[in-house]
N, CA, C and O of each residue as an XYZ file, in Angstrom:
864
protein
N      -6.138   -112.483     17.782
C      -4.725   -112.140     17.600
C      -4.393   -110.832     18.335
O      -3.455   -110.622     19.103
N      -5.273   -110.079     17.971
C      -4.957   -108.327     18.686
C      -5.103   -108.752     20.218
O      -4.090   -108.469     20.858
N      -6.115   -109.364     20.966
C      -6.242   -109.820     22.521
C      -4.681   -110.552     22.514
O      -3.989   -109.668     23.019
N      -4.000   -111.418     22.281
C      -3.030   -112.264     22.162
C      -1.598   -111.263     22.662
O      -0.857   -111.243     23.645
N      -1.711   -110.515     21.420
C      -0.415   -109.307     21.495
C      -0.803   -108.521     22.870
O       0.032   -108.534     23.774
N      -2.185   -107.757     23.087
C      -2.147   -106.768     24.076
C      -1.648   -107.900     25.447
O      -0.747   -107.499     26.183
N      -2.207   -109.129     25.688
C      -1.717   -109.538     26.243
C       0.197   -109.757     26.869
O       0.792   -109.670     27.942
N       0.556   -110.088     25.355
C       1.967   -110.404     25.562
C       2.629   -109.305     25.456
O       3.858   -109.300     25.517
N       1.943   -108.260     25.290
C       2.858   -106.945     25.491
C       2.933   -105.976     27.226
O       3.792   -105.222     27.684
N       1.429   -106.533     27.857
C       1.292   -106.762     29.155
C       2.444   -107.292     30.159
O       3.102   -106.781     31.066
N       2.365   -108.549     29.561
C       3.001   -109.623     30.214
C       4.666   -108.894     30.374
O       5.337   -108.771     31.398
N       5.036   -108.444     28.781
C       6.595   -107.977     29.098
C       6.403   -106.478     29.971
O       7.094   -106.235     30.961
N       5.502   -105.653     29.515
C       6.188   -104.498     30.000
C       5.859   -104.628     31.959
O       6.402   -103.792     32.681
N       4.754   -105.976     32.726
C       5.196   -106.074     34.147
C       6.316   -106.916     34.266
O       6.653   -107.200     35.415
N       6.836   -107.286     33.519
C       8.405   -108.311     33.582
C       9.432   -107.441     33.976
O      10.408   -107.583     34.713
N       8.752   -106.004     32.964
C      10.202   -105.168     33.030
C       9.966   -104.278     33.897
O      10.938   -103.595     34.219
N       8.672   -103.987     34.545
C       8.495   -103.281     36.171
C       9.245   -103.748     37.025
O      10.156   -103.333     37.741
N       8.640   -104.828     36.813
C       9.410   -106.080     38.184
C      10.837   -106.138     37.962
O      11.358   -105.753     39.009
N      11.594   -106.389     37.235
C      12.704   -106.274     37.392
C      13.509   -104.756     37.764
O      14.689   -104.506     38.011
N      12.389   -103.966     37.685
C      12.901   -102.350     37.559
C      12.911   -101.976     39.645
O      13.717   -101.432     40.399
N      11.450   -102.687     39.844
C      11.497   -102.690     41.082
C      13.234   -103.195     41.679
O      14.207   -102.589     42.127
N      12.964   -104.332     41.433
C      14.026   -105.327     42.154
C      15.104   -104.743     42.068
O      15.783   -104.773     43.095
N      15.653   -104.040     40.925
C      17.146   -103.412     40.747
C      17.160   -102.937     41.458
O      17.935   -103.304     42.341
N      16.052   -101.324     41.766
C      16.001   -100.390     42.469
C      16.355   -100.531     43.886
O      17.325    -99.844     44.210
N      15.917   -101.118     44.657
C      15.803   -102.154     45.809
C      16.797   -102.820     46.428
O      16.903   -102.868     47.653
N      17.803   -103.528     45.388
C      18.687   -103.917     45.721
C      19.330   -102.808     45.302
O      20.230   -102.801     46.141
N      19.506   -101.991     44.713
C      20.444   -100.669     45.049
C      20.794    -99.934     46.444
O      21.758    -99.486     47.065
N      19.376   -100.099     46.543
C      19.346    -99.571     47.842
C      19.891   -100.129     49.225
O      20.475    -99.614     50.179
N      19.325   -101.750     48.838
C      20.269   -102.375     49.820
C      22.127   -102.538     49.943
O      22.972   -102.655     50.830
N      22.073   -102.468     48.680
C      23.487   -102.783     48.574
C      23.692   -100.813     49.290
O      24.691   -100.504     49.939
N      22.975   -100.163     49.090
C      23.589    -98.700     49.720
C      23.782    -98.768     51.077
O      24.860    -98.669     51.664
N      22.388    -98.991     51.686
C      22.571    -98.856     53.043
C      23.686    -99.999     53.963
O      24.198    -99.798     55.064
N      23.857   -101.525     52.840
C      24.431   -102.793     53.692
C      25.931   -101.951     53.614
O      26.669   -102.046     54.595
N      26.332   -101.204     52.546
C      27.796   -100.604     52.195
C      27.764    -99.851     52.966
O      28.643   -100.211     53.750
N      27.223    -98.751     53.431
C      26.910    -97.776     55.058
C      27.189    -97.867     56.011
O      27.845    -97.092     56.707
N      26.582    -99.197     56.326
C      26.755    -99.719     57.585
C      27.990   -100.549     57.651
O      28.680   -100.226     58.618
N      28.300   -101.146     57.209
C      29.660   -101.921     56.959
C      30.771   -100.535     57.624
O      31.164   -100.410     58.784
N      31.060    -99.635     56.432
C      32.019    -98.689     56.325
C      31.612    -97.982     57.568
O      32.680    -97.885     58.171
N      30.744    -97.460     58.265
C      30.673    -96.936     59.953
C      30.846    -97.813     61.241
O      30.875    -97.465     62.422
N      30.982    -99.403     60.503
C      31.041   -100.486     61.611
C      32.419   -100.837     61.279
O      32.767   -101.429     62.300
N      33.279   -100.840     60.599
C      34.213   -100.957     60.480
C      35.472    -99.129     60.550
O      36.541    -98.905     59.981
N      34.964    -98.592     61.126
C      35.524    -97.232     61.301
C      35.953    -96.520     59.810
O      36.904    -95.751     59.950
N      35.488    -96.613     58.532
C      36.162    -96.213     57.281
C      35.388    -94.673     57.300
O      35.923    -93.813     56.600
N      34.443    -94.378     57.888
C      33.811    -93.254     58.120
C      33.984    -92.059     59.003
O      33.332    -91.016     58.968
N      35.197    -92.455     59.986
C      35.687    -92.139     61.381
C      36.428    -90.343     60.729
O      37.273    -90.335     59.833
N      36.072    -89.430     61.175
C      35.972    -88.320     61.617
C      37.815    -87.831     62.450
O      37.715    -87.641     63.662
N      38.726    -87.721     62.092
C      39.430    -87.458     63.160
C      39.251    -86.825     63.703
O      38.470    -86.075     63.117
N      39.607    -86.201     65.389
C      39.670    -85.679     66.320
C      40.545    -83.888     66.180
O      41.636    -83.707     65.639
N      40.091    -83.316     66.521
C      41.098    -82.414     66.971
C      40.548    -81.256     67.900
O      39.395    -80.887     68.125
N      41.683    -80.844     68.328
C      41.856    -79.608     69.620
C      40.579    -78.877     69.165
O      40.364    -78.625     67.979
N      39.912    -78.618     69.963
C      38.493    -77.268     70.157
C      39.761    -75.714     69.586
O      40.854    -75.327     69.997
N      39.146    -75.422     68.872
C      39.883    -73.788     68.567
C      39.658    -73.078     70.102
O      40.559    -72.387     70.575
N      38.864    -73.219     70.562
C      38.635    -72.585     71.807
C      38.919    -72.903     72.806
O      38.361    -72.443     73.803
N      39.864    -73.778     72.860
C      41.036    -74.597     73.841
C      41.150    -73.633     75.130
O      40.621    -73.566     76.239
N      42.445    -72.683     74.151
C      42.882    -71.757     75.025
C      42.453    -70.813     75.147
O      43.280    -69.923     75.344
N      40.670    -70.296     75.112
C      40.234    -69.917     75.809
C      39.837    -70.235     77.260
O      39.774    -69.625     78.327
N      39.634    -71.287     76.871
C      38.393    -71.512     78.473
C      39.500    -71.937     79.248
O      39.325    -71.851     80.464
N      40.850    -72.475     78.774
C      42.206    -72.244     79.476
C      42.633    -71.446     80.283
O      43.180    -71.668     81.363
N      42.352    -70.303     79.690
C      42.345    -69.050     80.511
C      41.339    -69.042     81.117
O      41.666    -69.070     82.303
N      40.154    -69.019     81.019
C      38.653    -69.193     81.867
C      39.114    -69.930     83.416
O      38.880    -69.519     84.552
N      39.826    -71.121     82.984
C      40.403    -71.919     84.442
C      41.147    -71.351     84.708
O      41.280    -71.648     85.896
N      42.000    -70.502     84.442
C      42.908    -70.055     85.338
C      42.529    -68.772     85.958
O      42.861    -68.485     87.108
N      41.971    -68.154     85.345
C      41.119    -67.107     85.264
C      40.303    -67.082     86.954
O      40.624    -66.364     87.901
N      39.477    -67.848     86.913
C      38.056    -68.173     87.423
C      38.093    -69.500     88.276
O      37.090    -69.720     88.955
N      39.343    -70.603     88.335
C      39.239    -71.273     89.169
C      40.750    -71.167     90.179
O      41.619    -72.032     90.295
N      40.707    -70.224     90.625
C      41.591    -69.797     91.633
C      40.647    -70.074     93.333
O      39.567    -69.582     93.660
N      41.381    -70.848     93.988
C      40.284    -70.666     95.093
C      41.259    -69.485     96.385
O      42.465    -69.337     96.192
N      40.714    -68.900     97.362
C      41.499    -67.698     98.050
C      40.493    -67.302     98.869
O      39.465    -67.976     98.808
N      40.523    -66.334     99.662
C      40.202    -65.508    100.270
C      40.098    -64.095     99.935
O      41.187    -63.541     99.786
N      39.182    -63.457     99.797
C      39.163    -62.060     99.101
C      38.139    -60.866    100.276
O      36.997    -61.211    100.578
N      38.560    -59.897    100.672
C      37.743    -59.262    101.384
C      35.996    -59.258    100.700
O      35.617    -59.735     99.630
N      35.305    -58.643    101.609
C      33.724    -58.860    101.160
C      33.755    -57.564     99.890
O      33.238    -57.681     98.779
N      34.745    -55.943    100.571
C      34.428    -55.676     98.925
C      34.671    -55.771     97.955
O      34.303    -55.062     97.019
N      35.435    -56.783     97.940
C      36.161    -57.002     96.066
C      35.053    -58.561     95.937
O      34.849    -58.855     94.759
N      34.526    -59.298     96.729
C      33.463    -59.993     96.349
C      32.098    -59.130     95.771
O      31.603    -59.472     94.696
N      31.603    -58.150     96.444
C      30.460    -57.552     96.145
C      30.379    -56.440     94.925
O      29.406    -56.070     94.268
N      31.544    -56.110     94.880
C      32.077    -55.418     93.283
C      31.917    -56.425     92.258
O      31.250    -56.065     91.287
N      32.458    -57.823     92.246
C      32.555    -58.764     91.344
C      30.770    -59.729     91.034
O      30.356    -60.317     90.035
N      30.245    -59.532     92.169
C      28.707    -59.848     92.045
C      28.232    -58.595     91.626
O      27.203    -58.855     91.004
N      28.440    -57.151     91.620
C      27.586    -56.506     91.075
C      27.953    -56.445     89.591
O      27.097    -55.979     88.839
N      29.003    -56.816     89.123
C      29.858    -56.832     88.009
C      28.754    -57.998     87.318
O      27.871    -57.903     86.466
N      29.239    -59.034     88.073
C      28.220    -60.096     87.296
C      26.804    -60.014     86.766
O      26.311    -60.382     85.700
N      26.292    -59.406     87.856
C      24.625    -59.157     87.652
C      24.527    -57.937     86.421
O      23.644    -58.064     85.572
N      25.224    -57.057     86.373
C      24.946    -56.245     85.306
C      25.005    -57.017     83.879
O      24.167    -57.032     82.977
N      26.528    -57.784     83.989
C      26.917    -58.837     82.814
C      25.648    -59.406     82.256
O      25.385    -59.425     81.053
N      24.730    -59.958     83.396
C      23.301    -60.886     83.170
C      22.215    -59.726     82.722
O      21.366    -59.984     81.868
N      22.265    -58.925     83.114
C      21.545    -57.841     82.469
C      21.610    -57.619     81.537
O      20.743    -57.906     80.710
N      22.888    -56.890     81.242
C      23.170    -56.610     79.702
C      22.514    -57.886     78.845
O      21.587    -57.759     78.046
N      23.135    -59.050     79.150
C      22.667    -60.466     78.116
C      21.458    -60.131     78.139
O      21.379    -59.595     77.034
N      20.466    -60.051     78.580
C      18.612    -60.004     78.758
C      18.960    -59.129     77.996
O      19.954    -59.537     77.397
N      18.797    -58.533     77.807
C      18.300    -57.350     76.071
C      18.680    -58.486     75.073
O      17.662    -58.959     74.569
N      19.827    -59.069     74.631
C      20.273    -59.589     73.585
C      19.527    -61.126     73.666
O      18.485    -61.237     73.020
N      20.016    -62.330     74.437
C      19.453    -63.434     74.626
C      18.953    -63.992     76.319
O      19.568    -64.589     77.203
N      17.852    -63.572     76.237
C      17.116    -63.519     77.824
C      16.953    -65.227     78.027
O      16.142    -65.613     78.869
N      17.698    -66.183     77.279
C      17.085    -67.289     77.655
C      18.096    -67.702     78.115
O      17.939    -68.374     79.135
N      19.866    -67.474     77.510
C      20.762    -67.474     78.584
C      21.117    -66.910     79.748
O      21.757    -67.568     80.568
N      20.736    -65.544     80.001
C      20.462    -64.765     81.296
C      19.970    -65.611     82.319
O      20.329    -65.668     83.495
N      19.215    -66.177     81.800
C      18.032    -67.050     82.934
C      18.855    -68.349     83.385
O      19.173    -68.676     84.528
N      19.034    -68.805     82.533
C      20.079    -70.037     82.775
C      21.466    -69.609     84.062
O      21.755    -70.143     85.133
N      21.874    -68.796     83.557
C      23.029    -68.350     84.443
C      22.863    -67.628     85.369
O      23.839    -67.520     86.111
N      21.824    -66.972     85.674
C      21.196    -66.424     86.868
C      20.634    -67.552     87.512
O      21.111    -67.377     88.633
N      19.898    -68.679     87.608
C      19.433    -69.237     87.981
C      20.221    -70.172     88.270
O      20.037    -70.645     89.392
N      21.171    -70.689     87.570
C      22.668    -71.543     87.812
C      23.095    -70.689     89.420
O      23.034    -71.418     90.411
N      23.399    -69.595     89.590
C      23.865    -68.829     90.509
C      23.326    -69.031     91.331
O      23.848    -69.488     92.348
N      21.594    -68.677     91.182
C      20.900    -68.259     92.350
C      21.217    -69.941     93.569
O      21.177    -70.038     94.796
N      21.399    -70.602     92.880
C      21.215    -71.867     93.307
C      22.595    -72.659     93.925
O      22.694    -73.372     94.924
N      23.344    -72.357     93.195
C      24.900    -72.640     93.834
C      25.468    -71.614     94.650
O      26.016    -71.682     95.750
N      25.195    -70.513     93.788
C      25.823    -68.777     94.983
C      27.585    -69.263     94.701
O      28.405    -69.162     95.613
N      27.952    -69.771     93.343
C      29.309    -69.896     92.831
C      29.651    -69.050     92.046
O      29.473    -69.217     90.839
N      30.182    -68.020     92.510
C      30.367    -66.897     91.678
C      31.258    -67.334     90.757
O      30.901    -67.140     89.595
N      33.012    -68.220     91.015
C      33.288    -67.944     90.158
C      33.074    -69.083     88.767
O      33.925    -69.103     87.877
N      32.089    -69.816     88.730
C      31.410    -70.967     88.181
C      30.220    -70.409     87.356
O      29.771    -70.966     86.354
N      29.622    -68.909     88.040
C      28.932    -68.204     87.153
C      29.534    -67.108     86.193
O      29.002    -66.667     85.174
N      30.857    -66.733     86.775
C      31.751    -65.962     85.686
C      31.884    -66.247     84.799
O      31.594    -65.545     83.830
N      32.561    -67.825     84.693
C      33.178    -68.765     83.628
C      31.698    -68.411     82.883
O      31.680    -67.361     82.242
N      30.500    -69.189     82.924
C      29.830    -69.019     82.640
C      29.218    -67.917     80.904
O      28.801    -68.182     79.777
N      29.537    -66.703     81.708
C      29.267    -65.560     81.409
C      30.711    -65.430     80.705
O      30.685    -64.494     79.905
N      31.653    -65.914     80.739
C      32.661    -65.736     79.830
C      32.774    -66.670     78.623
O      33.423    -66.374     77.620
N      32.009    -67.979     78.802
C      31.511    -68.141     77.697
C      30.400    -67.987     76.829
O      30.307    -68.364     75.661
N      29.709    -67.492     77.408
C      28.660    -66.450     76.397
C      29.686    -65.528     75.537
O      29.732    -65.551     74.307
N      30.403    -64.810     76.269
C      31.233    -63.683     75.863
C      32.154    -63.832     74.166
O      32.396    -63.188     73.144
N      32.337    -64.849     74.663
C      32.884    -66.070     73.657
C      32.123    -65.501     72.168
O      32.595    -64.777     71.291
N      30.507    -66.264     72.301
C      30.080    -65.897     71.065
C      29.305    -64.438     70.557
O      28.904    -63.985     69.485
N      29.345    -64.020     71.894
C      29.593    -62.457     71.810
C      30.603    -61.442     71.113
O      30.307    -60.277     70.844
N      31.589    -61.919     70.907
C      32.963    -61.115     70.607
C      32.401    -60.351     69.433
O      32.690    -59.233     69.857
N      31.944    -60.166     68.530
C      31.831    -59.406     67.481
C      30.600    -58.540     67.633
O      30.327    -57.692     66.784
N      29.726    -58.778     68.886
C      28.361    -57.377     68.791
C      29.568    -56.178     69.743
O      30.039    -56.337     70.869
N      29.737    -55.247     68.958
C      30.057    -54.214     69.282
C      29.326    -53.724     70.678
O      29.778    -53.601     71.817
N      27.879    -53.472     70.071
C      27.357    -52.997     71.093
C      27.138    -53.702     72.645
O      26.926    -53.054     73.670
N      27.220    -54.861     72.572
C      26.958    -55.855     73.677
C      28.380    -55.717     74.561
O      28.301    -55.833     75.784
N      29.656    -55.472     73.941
C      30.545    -55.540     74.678
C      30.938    -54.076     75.344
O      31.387    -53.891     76.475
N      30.640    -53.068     74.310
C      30.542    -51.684     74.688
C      29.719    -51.668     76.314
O      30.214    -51.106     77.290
N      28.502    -52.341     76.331
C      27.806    -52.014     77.674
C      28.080    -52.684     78.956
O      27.769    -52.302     80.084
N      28.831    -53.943     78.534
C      29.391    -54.551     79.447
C      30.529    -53.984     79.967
O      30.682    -54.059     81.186
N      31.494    -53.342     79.191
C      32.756    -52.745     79.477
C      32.484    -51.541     80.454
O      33.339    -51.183     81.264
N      30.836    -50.724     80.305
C      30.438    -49.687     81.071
C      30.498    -50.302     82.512
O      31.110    -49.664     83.368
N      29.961    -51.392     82.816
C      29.554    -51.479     84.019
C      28.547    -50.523     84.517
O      28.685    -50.052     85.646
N      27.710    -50.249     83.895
C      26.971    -48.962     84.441
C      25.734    -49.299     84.191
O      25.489    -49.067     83.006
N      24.649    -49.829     84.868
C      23.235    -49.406     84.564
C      22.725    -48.334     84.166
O      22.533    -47.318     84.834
N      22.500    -48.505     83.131
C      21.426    -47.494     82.411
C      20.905    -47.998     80.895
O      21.393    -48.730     80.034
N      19.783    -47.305     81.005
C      18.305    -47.331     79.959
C      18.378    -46.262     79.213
O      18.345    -45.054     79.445
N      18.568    -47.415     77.546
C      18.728    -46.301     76.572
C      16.924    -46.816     75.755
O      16.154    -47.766     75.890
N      16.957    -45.402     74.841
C      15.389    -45.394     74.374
C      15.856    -46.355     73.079
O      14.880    -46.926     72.592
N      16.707    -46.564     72.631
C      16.758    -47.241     71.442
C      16.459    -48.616     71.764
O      16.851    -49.272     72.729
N      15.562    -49.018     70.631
C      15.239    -50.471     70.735
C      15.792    -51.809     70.629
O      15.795    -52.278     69.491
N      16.365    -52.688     71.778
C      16.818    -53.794     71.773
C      16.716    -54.705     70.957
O      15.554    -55.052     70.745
N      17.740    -55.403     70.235
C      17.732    -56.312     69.498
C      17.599    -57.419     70.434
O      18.348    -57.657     71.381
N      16.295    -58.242     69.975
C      16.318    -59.133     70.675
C      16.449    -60.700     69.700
O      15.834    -60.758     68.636
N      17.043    -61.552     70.036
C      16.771    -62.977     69.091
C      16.309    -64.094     70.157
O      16.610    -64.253     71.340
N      15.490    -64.783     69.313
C      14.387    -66.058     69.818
C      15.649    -66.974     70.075
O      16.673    -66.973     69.393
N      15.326    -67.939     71.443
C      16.516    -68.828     71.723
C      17.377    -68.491     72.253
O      17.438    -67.477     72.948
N      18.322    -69.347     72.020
C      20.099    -69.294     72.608
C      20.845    -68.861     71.815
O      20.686    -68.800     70.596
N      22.007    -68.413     72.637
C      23.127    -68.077     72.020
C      23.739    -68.971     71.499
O      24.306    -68.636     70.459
N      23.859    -69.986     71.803
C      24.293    -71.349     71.235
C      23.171    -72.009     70.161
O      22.030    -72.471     70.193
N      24.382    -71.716     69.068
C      23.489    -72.839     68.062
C      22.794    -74.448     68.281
O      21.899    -75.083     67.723
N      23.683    -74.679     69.340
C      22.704    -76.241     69.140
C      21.925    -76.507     70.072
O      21.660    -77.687     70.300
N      21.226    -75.218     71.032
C      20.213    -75.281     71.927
C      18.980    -75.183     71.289
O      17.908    -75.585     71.739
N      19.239    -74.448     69.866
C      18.267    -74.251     69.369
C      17.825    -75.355     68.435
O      16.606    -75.292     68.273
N      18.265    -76.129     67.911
C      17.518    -77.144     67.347
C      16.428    -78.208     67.778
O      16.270    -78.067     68.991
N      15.737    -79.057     67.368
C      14.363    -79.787     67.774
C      15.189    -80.651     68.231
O      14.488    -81.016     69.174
N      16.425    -81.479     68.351
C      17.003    -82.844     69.141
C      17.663    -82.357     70.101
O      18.387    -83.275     70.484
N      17.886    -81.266     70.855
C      18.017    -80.626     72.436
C      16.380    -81.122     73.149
O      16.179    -81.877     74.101
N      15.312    -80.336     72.234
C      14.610    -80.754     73.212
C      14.746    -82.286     73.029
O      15.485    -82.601     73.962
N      14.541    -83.046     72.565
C      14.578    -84.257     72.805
C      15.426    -85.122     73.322
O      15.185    -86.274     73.682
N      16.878    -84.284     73.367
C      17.595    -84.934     74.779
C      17.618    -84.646     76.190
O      17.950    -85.321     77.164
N      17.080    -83.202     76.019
C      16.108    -82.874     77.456
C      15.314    -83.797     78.015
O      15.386    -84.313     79.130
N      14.310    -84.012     76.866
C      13.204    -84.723     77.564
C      13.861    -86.202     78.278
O      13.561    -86.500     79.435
N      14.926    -87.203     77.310
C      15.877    -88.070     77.374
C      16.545    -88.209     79.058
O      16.494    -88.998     80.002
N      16.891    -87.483     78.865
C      17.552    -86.793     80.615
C      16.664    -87.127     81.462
O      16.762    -88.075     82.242
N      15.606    -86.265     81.354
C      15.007    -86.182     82.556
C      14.219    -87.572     82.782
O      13.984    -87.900     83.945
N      13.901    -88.206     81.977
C      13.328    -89.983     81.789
C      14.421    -90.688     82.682
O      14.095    -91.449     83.593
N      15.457    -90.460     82.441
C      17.031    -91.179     82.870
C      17.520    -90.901     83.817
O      18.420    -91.667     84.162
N      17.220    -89.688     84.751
C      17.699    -89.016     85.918
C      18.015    -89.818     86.962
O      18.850    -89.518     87.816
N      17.195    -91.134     86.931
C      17.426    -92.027     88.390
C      18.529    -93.029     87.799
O      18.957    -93.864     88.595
N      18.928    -93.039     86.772
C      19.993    -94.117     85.917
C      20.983    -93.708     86.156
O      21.981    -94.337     86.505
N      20.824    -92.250     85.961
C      22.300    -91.453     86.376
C      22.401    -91.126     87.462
O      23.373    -91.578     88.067
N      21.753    -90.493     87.970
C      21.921    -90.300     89.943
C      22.475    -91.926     90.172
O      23.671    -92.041     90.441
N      21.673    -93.137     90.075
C      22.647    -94.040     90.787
C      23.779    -94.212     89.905
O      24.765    -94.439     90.607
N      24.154    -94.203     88.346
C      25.328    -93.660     88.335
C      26.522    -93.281     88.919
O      27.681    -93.679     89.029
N      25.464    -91.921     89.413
C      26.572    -91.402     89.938
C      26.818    -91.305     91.761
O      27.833    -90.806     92.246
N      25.834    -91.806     92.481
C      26.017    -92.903     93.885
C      27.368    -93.768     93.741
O      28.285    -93.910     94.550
N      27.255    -94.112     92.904
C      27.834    -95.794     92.295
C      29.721    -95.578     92.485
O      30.587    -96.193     93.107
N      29.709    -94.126     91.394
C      31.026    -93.963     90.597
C      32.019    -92.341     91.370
O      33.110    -91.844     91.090
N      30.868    -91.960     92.465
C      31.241    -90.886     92.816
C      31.437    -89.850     92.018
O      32.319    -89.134     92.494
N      30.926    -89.356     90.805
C      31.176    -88.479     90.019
C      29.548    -87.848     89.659
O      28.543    -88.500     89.373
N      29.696    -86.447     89.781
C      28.147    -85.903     90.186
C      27.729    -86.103     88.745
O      28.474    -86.175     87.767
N      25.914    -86.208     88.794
C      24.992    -86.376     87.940
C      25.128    -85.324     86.898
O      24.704    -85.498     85.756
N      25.937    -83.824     87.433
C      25.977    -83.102     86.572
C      27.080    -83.053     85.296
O      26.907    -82.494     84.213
N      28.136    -83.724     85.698
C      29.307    -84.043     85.102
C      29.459    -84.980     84.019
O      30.128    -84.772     83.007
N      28.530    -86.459     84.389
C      27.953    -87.345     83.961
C      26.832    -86.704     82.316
O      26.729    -87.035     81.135
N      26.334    -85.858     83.070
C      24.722    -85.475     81.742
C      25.738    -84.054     80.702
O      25.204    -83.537     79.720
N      26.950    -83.707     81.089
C      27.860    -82.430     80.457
C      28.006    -83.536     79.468
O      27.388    -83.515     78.404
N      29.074    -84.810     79.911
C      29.943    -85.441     78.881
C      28.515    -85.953     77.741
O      28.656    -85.740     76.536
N      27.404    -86.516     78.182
C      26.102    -87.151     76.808
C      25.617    -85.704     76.371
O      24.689    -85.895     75.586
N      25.796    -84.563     76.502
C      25.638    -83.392     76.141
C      26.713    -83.209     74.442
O      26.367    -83.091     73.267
N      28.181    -83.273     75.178
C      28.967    -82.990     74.273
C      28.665    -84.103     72.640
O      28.638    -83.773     71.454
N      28.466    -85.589     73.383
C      28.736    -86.738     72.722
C      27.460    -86.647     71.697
O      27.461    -86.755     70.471
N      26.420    -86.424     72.555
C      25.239    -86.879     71.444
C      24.771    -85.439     70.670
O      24.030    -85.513     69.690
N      25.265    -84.087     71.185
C      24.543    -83.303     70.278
C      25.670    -82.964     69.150
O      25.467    -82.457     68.047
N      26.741    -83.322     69.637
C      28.071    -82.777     67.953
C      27.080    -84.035     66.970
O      27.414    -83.849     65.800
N      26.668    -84.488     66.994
C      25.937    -85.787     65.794
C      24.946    -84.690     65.182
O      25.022    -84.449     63.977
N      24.007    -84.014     65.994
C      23.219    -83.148     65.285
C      23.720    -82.008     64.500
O      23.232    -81.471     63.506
N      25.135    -81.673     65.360
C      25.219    -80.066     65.084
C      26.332    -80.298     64.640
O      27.315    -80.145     65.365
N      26.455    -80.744     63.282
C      27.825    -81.088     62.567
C      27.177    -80.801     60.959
O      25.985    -80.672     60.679
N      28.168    -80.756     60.164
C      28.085    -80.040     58.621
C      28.110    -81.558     57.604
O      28.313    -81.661     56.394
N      27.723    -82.983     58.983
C      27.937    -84.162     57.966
C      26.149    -84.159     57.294
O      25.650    -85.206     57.706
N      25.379    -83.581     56.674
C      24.366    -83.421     55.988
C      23.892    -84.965     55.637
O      22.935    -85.543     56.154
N      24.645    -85.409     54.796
C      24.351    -86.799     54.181
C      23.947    -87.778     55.055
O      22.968    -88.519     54.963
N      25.067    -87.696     56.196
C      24.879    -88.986     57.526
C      23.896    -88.750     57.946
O      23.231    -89.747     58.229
N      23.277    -87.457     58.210
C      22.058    -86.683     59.149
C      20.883    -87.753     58.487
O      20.409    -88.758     59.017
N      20.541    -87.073     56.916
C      19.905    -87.414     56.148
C      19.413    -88.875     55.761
O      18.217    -89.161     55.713
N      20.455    -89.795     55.485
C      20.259    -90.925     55.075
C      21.186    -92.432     56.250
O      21.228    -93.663     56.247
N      21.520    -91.770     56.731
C      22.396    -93.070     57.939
C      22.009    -92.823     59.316
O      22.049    -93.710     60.169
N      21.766    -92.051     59.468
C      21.311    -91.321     60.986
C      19.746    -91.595     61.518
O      19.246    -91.651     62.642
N      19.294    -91.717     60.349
C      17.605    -92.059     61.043
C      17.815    -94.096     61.304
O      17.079    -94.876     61.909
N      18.627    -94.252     60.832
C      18.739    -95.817     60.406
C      19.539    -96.463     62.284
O      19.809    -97.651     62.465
């Protein structure tokens, strides 16, 4: 009799696993099938709006894409202007310095490296001291010790799915070069717009989507 009961008390309490499983399970499905539905049917859709920083880089184009003729010394004032600009940045973030120096060294577009350097400036606006030395224009070496920070100035250079759309890119480079053979629109213009598109997915405050819809 006692074997009988331990038995049938066995028997119910894996009845009621198993069904505990199965609920669970189909919870889950019914979560993720409701997920996907509501992002395939747009109920999840994000509206759009203007960059706050519109009418900055507004001004940046008007600013900086003027094309003209300018004597050699108001060019060589405006390159020594620049290079200090890249200087100053190396104390603060030496990994954008490099970028935009090296952007330069290679095009020799000054005013394509301004813009540049005016959007750094951008997330610059509040170090006192960074704008103080830029406003000097003046080389010079102070003994006080540089604040330096690891990375970019830009928050979403620094996360682990940059590198991995780096690496992405450069796998894809001949997809897009004929691309851009194809469509007449340079390879660089082409890899800006999957820049904008695929890293706002990482570098957005939607936590949950990141978390549970995003690996899916």
């Amino acid at each position: 009799m006692k074997s009988d009961s331990t038995k049938s008390g066995f028997r119910k309490w894996s009845k009621y696993l198993g069904y505990g499983f199965i609920v669970v399970f189909a919870l889950i499905g019914l979560f993720l099938t409701t997920a996907f539905f509501a992002v395939k049917l747009h109920v999840t859709d994000d509206p759009g709006a203007v960059d706050y920083n519109d009418r900055y880089f507004q001004e940046l184009k008007d600013k900086y894409g003027k094309s003209g003729t300018t004597d050699s010394s108001t060019v060589n004032l405006k390159e020594a202007a620049f290079f200090h600009s890249v200087l100053v940045l190396n104390k603060y973030y030496p990994e954008n310095s490099l970028y935009i120096l090296n952007a330069y060294l290679k095009s020799h577009n000054l005013p394509e490296a301004e813009r540049m350097v005016a959007a750094v400036d951008l997330h610059m606006e509040d170090n006192k001291k960074y704008n103080a030395e830029i406003k000097e224009f003046d080389e010079k070496k102070s003994g006080e010790a540089n604040q330096r920070k690891s990375g970019s100035v830009f928050e979403w250079m620094n996360i682990a799915e940059w590198e991995d759309f780096k690496l992405a890119v450069t796998k894809d480079k001949p997809l897009i070069d004929s691309v851009a053979n194809l469509t007449g629109v340079e390879s660089r213009l082409i890899v800006a717009v999957l820049v904008g598109e695929q890293i706002r997915l990482f570098n957005s405050d939607r936590e949950a989507y990141k978390k549970w819809i995003g690996p899916l």
